[in-house]
PDB file as gemmi writes it, atoms N, CA and C in Angstrom:
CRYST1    1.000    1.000    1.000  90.00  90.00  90.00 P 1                      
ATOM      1  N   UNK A   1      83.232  80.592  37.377  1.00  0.00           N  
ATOM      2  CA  UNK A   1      82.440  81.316  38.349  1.00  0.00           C  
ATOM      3  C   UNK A   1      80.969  81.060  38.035  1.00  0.00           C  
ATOM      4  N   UNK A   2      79.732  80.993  39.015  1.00  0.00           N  
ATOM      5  CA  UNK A   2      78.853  80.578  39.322  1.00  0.00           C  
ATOM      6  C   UNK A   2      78.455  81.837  38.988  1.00  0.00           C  
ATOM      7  N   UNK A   3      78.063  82.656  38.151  1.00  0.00           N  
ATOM      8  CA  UNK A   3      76.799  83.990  38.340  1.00  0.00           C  
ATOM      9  C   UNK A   3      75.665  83.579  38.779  1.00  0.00           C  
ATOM     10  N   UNK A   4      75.281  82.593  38.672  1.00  0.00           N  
ATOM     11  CA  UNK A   4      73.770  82.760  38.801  1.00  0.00           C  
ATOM     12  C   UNK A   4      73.862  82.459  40.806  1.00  0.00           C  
ATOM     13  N   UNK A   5      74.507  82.495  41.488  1.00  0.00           N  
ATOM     14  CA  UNK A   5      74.688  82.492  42.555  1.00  0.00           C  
ATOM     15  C   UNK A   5      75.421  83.870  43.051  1.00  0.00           C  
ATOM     16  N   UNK A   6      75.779  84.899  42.536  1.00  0.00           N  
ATOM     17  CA  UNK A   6      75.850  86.041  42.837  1.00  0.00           C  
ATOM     18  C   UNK A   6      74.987  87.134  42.708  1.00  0.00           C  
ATOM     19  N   UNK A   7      74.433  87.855  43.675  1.00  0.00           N  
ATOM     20  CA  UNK A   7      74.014  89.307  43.423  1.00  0.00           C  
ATOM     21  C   UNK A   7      74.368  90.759  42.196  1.00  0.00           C  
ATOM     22  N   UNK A   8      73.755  91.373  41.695  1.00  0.00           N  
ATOM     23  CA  UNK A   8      73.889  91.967  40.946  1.00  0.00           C  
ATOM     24  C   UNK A   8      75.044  93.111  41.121  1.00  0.00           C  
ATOM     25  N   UNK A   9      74.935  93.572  42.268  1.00  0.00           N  
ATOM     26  CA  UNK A   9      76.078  94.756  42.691  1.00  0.00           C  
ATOM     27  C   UNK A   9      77.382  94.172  43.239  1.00  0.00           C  
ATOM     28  N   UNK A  10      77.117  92.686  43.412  1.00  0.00           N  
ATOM     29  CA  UNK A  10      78.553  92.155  43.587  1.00  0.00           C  
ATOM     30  C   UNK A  10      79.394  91.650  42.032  1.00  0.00           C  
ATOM     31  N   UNK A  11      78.495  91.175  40.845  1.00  0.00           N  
ATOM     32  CA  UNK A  11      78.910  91.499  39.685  1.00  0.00           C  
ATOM     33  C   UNK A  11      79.668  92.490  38.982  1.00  0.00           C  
ATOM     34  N   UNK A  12      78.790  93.933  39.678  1.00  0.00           N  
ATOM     35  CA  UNK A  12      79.321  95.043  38.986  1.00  0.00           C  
ATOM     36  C   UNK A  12      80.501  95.115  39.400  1.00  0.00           C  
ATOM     37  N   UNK A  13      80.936  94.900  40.913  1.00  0.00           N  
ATOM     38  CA  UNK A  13      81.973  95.132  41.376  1.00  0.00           C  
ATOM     39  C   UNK A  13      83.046  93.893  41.274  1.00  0.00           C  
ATOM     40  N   UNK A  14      82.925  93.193  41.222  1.00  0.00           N  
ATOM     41  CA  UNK A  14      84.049  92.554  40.410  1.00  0.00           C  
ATOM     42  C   UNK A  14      84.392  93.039  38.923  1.00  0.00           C  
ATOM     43  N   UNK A  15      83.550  93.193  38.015  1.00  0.00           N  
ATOM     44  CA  UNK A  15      84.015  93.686  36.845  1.00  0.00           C  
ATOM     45  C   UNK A  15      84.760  95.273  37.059  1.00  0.00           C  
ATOM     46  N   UNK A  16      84.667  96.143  38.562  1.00  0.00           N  
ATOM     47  CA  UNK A  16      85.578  97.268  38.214  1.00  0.00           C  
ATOM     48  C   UNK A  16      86.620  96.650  39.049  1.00  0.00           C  
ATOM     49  N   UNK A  17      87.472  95.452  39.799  1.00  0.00           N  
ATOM     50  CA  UNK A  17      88.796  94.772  40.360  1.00  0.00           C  
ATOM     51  C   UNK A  17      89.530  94.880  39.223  1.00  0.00           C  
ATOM     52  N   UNK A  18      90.494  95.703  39.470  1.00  0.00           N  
ATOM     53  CA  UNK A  18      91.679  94.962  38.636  1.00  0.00           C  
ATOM     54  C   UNK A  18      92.385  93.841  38.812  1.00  0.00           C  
ATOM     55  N   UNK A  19      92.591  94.063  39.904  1.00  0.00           N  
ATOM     56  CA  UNK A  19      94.061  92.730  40.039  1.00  0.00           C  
ATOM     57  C   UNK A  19      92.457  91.301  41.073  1.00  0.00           C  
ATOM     58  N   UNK A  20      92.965  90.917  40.035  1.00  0.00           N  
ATOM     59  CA  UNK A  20      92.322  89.029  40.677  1.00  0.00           C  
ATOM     60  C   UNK A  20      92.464  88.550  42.632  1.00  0.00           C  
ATOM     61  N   UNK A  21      93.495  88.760  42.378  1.00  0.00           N  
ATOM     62  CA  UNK A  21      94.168  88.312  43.629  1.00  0.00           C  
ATOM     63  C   UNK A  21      93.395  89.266  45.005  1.00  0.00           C  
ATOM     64  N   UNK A  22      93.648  90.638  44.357  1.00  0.00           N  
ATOM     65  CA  UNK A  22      93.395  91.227  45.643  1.00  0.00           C  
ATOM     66  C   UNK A  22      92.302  90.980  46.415  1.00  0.00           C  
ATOM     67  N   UNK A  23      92.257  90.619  48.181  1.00  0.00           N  
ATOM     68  CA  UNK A  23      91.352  90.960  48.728  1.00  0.00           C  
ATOM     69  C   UNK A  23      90.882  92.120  49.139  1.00  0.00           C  
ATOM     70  N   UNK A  24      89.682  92.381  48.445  1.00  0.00           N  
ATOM     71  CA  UNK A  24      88.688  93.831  48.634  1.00  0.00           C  
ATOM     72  C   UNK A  24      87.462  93.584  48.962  1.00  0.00           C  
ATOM     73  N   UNK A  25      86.500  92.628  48.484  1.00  0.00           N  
ATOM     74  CA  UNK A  25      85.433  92.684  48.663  1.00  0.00           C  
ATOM     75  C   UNK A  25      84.471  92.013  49.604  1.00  0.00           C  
ATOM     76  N   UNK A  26      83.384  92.957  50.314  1.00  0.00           N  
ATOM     77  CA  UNK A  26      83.097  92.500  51.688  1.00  0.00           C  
ATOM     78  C   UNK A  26      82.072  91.477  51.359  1.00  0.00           C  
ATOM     79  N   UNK A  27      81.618  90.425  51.574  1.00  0.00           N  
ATOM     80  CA  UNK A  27      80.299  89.730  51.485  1.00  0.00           C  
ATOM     81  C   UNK A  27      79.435  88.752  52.229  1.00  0.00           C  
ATOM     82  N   UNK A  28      78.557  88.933  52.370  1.00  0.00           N  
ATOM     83  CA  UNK A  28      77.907  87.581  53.211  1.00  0.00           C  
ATOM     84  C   UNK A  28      78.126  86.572  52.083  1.00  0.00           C  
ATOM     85  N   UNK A  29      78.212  85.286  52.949  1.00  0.00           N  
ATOM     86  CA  UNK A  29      77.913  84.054  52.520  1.00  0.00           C  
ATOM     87  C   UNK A  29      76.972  83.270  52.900  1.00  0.00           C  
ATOM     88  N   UNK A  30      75.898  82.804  51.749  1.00  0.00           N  
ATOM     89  CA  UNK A  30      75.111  82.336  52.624  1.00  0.00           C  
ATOM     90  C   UNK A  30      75.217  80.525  52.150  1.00  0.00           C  
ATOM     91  N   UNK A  31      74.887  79.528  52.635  1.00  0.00           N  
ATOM     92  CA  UNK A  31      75.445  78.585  52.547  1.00  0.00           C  
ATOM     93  C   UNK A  31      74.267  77.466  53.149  1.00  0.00           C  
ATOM     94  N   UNK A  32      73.979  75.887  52.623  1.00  0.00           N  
ATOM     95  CA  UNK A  32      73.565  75.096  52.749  1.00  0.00           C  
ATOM     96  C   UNK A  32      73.154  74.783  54.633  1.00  0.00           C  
ATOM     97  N   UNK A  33      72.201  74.176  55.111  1.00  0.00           N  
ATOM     98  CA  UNK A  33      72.591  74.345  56.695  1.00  0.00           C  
ATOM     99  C   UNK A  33      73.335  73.050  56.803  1.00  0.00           C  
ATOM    100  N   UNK A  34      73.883  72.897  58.510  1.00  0.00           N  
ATOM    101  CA  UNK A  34      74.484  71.505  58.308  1.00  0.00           C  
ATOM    102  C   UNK A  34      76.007  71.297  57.455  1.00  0.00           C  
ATOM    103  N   UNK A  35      76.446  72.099  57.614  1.00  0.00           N  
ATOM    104  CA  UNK A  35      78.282  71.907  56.670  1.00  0.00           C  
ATOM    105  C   UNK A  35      78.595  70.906  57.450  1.00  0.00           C  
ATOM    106  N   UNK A  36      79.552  69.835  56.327  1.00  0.00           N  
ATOM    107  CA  UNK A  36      80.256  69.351  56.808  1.00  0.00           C  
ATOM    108  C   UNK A  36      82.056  70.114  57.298  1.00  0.00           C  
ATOM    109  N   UNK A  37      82.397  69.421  57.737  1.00  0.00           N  
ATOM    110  CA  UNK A  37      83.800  69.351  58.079  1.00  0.00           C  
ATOM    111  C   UNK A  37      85.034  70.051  56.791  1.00  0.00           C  
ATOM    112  N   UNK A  38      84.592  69.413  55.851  1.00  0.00           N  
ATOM    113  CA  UNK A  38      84.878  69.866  54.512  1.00  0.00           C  
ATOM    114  C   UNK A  38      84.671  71.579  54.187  1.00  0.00           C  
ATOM    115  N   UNK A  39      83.651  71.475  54.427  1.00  0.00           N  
ATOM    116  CA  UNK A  39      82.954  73.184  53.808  1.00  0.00           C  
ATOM    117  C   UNK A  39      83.597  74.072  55.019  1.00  0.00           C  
ATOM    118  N   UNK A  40      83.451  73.254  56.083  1.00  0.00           N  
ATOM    119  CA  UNK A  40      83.629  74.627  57.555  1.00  0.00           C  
ATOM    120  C   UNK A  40      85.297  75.004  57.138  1.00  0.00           C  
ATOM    121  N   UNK A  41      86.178  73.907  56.521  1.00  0.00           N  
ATOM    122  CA  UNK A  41      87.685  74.234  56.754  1.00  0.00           C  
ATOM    123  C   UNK A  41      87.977  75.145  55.775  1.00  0.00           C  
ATOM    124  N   UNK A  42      87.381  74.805  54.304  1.00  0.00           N  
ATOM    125  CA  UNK A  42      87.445  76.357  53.467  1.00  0.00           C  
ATOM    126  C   UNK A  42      86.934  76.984  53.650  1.00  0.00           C  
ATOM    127  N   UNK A  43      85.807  77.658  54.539  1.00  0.00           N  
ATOM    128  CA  UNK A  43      85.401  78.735  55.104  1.00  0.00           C  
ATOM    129  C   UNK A  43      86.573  79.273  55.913  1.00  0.00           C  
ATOM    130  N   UNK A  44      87.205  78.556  56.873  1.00  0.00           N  
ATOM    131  CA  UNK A  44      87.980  78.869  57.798  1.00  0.00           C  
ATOM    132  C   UNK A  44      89.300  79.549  56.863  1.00  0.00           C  
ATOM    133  N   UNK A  45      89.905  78.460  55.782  1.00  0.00           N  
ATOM    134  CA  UNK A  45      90.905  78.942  55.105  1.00  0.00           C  
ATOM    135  C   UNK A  45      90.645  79.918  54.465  1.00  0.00           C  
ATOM    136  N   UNK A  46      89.347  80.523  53.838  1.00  0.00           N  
ATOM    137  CA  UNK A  46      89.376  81.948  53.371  1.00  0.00           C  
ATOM    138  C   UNK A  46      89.218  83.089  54.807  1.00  0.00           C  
ATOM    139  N   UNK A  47      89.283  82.728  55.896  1.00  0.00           N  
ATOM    140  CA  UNK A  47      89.607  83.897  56.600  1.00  0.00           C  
ATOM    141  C   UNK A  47      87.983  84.121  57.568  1.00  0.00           C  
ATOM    142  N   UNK A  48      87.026  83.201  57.626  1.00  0.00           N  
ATOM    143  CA  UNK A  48      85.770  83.480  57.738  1.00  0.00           C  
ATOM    144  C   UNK A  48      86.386  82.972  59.555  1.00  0.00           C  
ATOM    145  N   UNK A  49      85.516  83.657  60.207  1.00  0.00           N  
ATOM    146  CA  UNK A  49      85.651  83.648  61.386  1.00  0.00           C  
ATOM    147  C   UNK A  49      84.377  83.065  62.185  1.00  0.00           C  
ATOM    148  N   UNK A  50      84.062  82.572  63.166  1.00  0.00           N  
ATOM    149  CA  UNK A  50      83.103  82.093  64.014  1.00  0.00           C  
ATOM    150  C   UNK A  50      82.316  81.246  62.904  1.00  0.00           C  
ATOM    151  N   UNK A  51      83.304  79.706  62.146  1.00  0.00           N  
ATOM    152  CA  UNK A  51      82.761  78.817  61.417  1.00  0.00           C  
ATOM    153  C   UNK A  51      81.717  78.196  62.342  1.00  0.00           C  
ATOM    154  N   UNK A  52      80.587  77.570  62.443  1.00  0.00           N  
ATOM    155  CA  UNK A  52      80.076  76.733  62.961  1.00  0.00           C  
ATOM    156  C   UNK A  52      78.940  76.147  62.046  1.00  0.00           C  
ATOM    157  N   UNK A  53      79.183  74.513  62.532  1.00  0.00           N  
ATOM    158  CA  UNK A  53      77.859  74.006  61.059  1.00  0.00           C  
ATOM    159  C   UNK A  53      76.462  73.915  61.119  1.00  0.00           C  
ATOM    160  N   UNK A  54      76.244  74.831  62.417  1.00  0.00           N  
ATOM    161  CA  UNK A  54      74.709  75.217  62.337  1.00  0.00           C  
ATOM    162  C   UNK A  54      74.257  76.819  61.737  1.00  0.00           C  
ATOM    163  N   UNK A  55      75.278  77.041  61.661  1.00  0.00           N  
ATOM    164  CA  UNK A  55      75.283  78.753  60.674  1.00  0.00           C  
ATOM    165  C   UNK A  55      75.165  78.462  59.113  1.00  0.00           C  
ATOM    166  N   UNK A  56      74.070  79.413  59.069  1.00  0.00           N  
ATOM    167  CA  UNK A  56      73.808  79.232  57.248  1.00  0.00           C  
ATOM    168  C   UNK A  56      74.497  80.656  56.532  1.00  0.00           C  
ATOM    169  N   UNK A  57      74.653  81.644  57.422  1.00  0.00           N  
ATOM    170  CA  UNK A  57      75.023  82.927  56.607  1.00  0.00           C  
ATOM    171  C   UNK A  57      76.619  83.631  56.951  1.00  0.00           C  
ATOM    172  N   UNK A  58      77.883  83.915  56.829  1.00  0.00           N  
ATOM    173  CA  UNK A  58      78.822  84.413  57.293  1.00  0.00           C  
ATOM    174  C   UNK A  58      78.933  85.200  56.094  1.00  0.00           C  
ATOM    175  N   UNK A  59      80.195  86.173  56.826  1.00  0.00           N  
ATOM    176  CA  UNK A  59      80.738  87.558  56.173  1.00  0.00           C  
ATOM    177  C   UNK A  59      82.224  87.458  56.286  1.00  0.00           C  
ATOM    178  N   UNK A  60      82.744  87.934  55.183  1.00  0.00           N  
ATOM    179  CA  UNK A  60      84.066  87.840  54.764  1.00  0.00           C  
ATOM    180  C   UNK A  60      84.692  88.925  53.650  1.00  0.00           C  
ATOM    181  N   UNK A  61      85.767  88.723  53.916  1.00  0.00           N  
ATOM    182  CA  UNK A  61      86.930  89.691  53.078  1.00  0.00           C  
ATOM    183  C   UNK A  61      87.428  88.837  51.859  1.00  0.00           C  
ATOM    184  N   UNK A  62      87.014  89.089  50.994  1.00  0.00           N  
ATOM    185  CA  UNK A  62      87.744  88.176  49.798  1.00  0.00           C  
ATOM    186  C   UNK A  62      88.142  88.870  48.377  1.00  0.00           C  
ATOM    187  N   UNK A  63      88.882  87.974  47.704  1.00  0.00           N  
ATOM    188  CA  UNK A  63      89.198  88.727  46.030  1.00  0.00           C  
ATOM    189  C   UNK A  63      88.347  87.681  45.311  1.00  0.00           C  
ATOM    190  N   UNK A  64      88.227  88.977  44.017  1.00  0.00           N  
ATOM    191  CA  UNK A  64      87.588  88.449  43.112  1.00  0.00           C  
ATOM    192  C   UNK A  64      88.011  86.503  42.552  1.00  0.00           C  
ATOM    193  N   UNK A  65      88.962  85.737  42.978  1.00  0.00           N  
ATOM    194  CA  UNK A  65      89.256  84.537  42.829  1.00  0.00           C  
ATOM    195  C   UNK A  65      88.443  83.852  44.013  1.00  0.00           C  
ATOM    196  N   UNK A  66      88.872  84.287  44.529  1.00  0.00           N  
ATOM    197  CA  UNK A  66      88.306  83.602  45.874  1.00  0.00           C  
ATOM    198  C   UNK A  66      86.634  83.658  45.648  1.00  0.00           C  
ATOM    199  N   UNK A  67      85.933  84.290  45.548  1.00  0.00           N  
ATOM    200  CA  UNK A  67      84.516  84.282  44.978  1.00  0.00           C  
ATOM    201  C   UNK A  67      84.608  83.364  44.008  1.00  0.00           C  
ATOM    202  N   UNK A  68      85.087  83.734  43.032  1.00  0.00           N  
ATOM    203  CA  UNK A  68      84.953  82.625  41.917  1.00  0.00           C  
ATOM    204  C   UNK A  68      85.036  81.019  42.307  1.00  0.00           C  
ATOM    205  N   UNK A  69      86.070  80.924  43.259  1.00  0.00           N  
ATOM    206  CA  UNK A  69      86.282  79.577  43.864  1.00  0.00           C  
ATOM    207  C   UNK A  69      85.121  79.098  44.685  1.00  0.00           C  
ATOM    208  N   UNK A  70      84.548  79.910  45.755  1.00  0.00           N  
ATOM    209  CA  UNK A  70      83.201  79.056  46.153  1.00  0.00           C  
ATOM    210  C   UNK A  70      82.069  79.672  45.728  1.00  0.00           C  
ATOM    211  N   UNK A  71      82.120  80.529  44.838  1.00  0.00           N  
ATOM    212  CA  UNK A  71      80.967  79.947  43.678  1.00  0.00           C  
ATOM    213  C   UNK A  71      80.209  78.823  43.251  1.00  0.00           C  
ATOM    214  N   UNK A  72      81.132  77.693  43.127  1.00  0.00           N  
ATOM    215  CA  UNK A  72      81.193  76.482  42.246  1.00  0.00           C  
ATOM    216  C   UNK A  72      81.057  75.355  43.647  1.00  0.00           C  
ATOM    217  N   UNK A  73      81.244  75.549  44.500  1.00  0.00           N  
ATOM    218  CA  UNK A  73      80.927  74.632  45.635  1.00  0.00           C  
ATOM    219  C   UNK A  73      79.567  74.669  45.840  1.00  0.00           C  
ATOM    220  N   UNK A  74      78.934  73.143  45.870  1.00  0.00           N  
ATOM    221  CA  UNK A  74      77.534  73.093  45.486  1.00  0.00           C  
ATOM    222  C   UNK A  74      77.156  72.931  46.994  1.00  0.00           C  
ATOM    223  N   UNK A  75      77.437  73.637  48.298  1.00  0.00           N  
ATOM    224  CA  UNK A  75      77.193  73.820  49.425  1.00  0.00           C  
ATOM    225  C   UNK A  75      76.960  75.503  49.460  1.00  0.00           C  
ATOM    226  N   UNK A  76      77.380  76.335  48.780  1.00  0.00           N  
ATOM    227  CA  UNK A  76      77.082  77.565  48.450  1.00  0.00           C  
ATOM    228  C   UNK A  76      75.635  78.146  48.177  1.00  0.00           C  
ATOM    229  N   UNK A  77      75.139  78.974  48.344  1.00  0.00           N  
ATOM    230  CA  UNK A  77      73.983  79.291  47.769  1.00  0.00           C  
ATOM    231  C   UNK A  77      73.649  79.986  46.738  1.00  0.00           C  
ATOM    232  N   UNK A  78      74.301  81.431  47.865  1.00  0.00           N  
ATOM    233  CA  UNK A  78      74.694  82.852  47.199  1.00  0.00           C  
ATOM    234  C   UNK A  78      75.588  83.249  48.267  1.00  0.00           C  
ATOM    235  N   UNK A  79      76.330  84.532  47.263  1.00  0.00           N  
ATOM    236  CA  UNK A  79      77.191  85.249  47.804  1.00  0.00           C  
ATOM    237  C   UNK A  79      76.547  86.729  47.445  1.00  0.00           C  
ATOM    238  N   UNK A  80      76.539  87.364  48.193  1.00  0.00           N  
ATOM    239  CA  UNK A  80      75.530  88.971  47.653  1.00  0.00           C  
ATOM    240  C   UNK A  80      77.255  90.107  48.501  1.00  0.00           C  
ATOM    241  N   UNK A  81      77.096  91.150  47.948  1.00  0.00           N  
ATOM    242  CA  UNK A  81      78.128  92.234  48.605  1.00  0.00           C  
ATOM    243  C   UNK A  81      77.562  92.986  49.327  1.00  0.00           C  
ATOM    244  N   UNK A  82      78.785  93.274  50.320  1.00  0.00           N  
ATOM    245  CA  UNK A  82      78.051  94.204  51.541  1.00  0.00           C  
ATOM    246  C   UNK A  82      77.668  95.174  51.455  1.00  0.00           C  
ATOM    247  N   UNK A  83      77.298  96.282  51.658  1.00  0.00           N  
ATOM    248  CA  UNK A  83      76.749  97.340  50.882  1.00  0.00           C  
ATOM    249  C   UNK A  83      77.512  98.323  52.203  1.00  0.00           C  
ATOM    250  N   UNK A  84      77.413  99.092  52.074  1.00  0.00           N  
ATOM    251  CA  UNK A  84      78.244 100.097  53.260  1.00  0.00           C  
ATOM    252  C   UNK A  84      77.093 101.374  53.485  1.00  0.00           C  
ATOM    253  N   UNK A  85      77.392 101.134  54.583  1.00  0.00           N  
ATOM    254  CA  UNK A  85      76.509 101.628  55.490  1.00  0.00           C  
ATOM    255  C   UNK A  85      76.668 103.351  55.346  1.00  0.00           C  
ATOM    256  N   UNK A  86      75.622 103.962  55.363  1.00  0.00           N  
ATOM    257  CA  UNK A  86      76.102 106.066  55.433  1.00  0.00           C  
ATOM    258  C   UNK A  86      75.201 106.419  56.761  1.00  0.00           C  
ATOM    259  N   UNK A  87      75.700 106.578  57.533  1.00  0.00           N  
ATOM    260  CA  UNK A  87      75.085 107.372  58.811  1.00  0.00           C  
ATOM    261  C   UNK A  87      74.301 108.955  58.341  1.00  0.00           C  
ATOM    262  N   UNK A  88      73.881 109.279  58.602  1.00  0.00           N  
ATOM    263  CA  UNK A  88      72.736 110.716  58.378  1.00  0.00           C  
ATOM    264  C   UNK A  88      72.873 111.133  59.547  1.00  0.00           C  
ATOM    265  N   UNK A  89      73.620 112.091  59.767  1.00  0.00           N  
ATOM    266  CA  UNK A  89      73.252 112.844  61.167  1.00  0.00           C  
ATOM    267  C   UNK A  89      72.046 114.111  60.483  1.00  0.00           C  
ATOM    268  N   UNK A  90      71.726 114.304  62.013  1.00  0.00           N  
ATOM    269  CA  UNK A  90      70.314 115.073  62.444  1.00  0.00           C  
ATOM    270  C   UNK A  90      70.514 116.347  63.043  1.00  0.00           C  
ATOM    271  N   UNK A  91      70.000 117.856  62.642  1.00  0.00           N  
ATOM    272  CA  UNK A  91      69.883 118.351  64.017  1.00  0.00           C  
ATOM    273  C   UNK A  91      68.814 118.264  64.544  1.00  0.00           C  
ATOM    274  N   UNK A  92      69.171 118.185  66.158  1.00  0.00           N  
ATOM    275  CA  UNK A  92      68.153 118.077  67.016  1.00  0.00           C  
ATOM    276  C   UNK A  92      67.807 119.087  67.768  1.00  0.00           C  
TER     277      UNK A  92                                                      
END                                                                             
């Protein structure tokens, strides 16, 4: 695995995954511009949706392996975790 291409809170959160395999974690990908053919089909095979090779950034569902795996693809940039959103309601 590539750390120096991951975000800090996506670190932490792989180190609390137990199981490898599981898909849990949400993340953008951000990625080289210009993919080839190559890069768009493992994007596609991890589950990434609306591949196209003028897109530099997508979001995906993956396990801690699967990160580790395009980590190391030197078309990668970074991978950072999604952070989840908290709505604040108001009275008005």
């Amino acid at each position: 695995m590539n750390y120096q291409k991951l975000d800090a809170s996506l670190v932490l959160a792989l180190d609390e995954v137990l199981d490898p395999n599981l898909v849990s974690l949400v993340v953008f990908i951000y990625t080289e511009n210009n993919l080839d053919s190559t890069a768009t089909a493992v994007l596609e095979n991890l589950g990434v949706s609306d591949v196209r090779s003028e897109k530099d950034v997508f979001t995906a569902t993956l396990s801690p392996d699967q990160i580790a795996q395009l980590s190391d693809l030197p078309w990668v940039r970074l991978i950072r975790r999604s952070q989840k959103l908290h709505l604040r309601c108001r009275n008005f």
